[in-house]
C-alpha positions, -999 to +999 in steps of 0.1 A: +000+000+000+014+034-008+019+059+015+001+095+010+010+129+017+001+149+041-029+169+029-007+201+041+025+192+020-001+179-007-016+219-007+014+234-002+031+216-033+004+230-054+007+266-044+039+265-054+037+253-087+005+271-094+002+308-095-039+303-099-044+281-072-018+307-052-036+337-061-071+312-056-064+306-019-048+347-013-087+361-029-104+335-007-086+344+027-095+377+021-128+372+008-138+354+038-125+378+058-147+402+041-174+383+048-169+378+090-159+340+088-124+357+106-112+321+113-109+307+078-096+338+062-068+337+088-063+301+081-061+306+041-037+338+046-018+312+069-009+283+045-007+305+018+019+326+038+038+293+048+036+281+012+051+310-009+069+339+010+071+324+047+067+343+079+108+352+083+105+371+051+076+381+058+083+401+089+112+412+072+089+435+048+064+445+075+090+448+105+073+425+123+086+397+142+078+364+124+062+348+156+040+376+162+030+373+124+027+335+135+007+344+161-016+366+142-027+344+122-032+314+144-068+297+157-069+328+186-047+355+168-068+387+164-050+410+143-053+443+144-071+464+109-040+482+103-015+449+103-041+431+085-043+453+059-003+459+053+002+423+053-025+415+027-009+448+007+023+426+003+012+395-002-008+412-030+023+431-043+042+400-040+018+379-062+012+404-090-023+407-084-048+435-070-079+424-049-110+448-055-142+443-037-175+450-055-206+452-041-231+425-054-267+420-045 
């Protein structure tokens, strides 16, 4: 019987070989933030974070230490607006895209 990965490693293989799936799993952390379901946006921003630029680097660009950004985005982190915002900015910048939100009825 063959052994399987680790659903983790499984989605964090694809994010890095997939810029759709990448910028897929960026638009739907911060949609569900958008929405109020807090938890799963922070989860999405978290594997996509630890799948393509990694908290080190990460708190390189925001001068953040990367446990803090660790800790932000973990099951009881509760980041504030103004982090929130400058770390999606990167992450943005860093994958060539720009989120808009549009109202829809």
């Amino acid at each position: 019987m063959a052994l399987t990965k680790d659903f983790k490693e499984t989605i964090q293989a694809r994010l890095q070989r997939d810029p759709a799936f990448r910028e897929a799993l960026l638009m739907e952390g911060v949609d569900c933030l958008l929405s109020g379901d807090v938890e799963t946006g922070k989860a999405a921003l978290r594997d996509y974070i630890n799948a393509t630029i990694g908290f080190d680097a990460l708190g390189s660009l925001t001068d953040k230490s990367p446990k803090s950004l660790m800790r932000m985005f973990g099951p009881v982190g509760n980041p504030q607006a103004r982090n929130l915002f400058e770390i999606i900015g990167h992450l943005q910048k860093r994958e060539g895209v720009h989120l808009e939100v549009k109202a829809v009825r």
